[in-house]
VOGU-3710 file (C-alpha; in Angstrom, 3 decimals, decimal comma):
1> xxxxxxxxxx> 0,000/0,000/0,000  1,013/3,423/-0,151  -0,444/6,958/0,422  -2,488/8,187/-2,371  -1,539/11,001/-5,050  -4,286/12,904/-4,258  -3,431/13,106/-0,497  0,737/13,709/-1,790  -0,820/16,876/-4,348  -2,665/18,407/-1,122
11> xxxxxxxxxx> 0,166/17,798/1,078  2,656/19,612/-2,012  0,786/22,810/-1,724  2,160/25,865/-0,100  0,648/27,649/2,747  -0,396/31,165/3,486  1,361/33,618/1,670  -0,263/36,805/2,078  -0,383/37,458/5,511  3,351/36,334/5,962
21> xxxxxxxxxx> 4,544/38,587/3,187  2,407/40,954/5,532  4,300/40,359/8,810  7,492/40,307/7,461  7,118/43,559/5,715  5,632/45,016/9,353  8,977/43,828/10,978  11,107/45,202/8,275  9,944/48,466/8,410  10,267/48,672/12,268
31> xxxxxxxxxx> 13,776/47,388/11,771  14,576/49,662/9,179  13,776/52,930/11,014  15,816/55,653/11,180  15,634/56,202/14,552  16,938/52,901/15,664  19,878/52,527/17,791  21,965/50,667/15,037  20,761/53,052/12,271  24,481/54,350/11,501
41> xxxxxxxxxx> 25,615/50,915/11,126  25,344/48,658/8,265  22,997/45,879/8,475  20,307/43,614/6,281  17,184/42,092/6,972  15,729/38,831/4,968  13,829/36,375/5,355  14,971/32,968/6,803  13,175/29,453/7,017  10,260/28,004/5,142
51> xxxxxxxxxx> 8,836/31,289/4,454  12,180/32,432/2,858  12,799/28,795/1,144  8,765/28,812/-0,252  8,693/25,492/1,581  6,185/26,488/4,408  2,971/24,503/4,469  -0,279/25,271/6,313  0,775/24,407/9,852  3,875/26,481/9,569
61> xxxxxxxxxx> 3,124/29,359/12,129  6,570/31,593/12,709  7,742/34,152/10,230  11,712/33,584/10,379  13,248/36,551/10,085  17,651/37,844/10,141  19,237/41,024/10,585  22,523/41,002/10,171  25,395/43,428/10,879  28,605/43,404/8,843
71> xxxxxxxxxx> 29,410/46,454/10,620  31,497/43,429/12,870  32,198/39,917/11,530  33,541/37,056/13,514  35,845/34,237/12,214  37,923/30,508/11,458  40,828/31,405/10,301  42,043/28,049/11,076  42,176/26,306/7,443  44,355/29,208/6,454
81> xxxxxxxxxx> 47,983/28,073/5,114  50,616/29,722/7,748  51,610/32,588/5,631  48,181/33,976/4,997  46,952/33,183/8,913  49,981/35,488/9,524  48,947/38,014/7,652  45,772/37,696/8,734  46,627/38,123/12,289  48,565/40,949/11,661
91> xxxxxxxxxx> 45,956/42,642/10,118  42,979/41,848/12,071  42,051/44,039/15,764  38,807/43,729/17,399  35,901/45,714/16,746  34,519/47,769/20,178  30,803/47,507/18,904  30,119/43,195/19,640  26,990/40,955/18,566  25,863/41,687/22,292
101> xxxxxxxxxx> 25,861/45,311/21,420  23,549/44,810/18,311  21,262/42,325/19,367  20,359/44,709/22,745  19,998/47,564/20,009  17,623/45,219/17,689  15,725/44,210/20,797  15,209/47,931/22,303  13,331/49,077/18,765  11,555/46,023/18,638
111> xxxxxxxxxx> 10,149/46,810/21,896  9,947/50,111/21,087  7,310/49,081/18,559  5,968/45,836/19,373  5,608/45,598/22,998  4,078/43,561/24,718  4,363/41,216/22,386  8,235/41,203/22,327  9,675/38,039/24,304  13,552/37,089/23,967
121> xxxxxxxxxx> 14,034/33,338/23,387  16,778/30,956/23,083  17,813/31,885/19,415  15,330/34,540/18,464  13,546/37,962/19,519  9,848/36,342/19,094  6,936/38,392/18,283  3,260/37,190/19,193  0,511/37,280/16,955  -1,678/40,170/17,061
131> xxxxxxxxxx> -4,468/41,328/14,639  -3,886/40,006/10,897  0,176/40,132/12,158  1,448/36,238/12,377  4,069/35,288/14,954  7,273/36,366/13,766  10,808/35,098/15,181  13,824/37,741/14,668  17,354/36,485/14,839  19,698/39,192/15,345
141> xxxxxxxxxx> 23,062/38,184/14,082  26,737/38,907/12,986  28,500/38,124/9,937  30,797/35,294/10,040  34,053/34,647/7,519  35,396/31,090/7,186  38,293/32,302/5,551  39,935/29,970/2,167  42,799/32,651/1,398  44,068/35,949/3,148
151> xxxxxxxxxx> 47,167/38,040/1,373  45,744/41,417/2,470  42,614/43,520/2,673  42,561/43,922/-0,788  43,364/40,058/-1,851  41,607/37,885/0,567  38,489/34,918/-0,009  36,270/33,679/2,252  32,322/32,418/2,928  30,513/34,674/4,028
161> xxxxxxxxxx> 27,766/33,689/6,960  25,925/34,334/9,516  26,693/34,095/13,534  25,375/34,515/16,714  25,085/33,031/20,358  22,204/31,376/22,177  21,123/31,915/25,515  23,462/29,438/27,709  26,406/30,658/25,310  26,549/28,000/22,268
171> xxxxxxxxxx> 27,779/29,548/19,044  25,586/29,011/16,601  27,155/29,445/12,682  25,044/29,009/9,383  24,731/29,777/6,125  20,955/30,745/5,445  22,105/32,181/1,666  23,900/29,189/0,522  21,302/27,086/1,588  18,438/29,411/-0,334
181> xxxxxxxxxx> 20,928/29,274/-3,264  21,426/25,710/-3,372  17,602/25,122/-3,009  16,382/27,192/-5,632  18,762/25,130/-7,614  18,020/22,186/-7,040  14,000/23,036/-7,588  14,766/24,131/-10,715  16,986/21,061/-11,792  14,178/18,953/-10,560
191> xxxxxxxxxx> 12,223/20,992/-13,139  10,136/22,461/-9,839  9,472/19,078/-7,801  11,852/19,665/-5,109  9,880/22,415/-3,013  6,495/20,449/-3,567  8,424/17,067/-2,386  9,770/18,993/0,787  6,332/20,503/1,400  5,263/16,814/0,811
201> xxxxxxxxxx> 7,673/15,238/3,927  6,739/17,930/5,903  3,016/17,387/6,086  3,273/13,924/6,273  5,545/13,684/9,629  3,057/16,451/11,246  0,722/13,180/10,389  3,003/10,950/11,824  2,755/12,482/14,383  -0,799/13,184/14,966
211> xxxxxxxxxx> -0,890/9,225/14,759  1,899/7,895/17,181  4,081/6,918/14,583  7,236/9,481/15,096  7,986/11,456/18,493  7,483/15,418/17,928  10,806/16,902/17,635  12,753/13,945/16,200  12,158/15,229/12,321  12,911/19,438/12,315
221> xxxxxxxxxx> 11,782/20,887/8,952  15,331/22,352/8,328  16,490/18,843/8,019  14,095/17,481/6,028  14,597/19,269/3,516  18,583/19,103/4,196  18,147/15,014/3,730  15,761/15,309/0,550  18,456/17,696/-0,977  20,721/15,121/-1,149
231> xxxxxxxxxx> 18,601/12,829/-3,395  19,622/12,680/-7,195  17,614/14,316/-9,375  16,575/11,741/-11,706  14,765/10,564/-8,681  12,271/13,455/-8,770  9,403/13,247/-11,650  6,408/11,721/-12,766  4,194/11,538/-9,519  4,587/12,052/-6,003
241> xxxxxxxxxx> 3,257/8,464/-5,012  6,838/7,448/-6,923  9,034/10,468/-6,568  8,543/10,150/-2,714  9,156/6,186/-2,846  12,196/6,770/-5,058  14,009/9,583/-2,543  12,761/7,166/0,590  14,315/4,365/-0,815  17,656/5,680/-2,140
251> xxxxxxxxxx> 17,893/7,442/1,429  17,418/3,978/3,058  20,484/2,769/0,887  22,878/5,635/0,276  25,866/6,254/2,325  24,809/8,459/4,751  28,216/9,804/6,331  28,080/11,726/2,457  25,023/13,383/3,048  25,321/17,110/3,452
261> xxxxxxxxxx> 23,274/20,125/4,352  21,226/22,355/1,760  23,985/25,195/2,634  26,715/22,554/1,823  29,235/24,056/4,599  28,031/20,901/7,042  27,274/17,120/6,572  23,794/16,563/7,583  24,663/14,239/10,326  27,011/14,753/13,408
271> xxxxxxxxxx> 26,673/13,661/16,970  27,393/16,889/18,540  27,100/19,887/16,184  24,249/22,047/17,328  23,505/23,012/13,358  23,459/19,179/11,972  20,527/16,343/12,648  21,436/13,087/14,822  22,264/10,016/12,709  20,006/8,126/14,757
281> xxxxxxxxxx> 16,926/10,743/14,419  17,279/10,077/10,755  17,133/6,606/11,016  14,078/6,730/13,502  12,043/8,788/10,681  12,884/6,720/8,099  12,011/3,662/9,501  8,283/5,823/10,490  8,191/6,858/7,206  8,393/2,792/5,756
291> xxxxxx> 5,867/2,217/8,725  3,714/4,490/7,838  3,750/4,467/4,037  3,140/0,652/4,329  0,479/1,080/6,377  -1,942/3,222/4,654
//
């Protein structure tokens, strides 16, 4: 047996549009104000998540969104060759405005214009619903450098990301641009079934676990659609009922220590890193997902 194409074309549609378009604009403009704290610095706002990625389905609640300040950048400098970390050191002093400077300055305007709806979390600034306004989560963050090359100011290469630091102190470094990049990409060398298929494995573990068959929490969005990246792209085509069969079954056989994030800076799975899924959590889901599929 196997779940029906009908139920795998609702499942593939995307969710409200509108009135996230809506919030995010709202918290952009409050951002954006000239009378914010940060105002004479150099930052950017975008959007982040399933919302940013067009992968956000019906039950997707939180508009994800960044601002980030390249006014200071932190950094690895450690797969530098010795001559260029030298130079790098030589040129390189610390800033005396710090991520904990912008993200108090971020969260005083948004309280200026949100509160009381303004609540600081362990990653994000969340804002709470109010009116047609949906939540909204606001990561204020830093740019990061993982340097390749460093000669001098004027001759140096690195990627360019995101950092920032959550409550109890972890580091947290990403890559939210790559991993838009590399999406779109791949959508559009799956000639456009890639964002329907994640849409697709997102519904259907909110149904797993509505029914007992997978613990909340074990399958995060972000990875799903990390782990369905990673599927060839002569797998996608035809019809969900054997696009999704194809990716589940090439995922149950593939060599999974290869299998790498949609930002391709991490491999998917690592037993510690707070920015890559569990080995084990994978394996759980699939085997629901086998479960389940057989069952229906």
């Amino acid at each position: 047996m196997a779940i029906s194409e009908a139920q795998l074309e609702t499942w593939s549609k995307q969710g409200a549009i509108q009135s996230s378009s809506a919030t995010y604009e709202t918290v952009r403009q409050a951002l954006m104000s000239p009378d914010a704290p940060y105002a004479t610095k150099s930052f950017e706002i975008f959007l982040q998540g399933s919302y940013g990625n067009d992968t956000n389905i019906y039950a997707d609640s939180d508009v994800d969104c960044v601002i980030i300040t390249d006014s200071v950048y932190y950094h690895d400098a450690e797969e530098l060759p010795p001559a260029d970390k030298a130079a790098f050191e030589a040129a390189w002093s610390s800033a005396t405005y710090d991520y904990n400077d912008f993200k108090r300055d971020v969260l005083v305007q948004l309280v200026k214009r949100f509160d009381p709806d303004v609540n600081v979390g362990n990653k994000a600034i969340a804002i709470a619903a109010r009116g047609a306004r949906r939540d909204a989560d606001v990561v204020a963050a830093v740019q990061f450098r993982r340097y390749r090359s460093y000669k001098s100011f004027y001759n140096q290469t690195y990627t360019d990301g995101i950092c920032f630091w959550t409550r109890d102190g972890t580091r947290i470094i990403n890559y939210p641009k790559q991993h838009k990049a590399n999406a779109t990409a791949k959508h559009q060398a799956t000639n456009g079934w890639f964002k329907p298929c994640v849409r697709i494995l997102k519904n259907m573990r909110n149904a797993m676990v509505d029914n007992g068959y997978l613990a909340a929490g074990v399958a995060p969005s972000y990875f799903l659609e990390g782990m369905l990246y990673n599927v060839p792209n002569d797998k996608f085509g035809g019809n969900y009922v054997d696009t999704i069969s194809r990716a589940i079954n090439w995922l149950l056989a593939c060599d999974r220590d290869k299998l790498l994030c949609a930002n391709e800076q991490y491999m998917l799975l690592h037993p510690t890193s707070p920015v890559t899924w569990r080995a084990q959590h994978l394996q759980t889901y699939l085997d629901a997902v086998v479960a389940y599929w057989n069952d229906q």
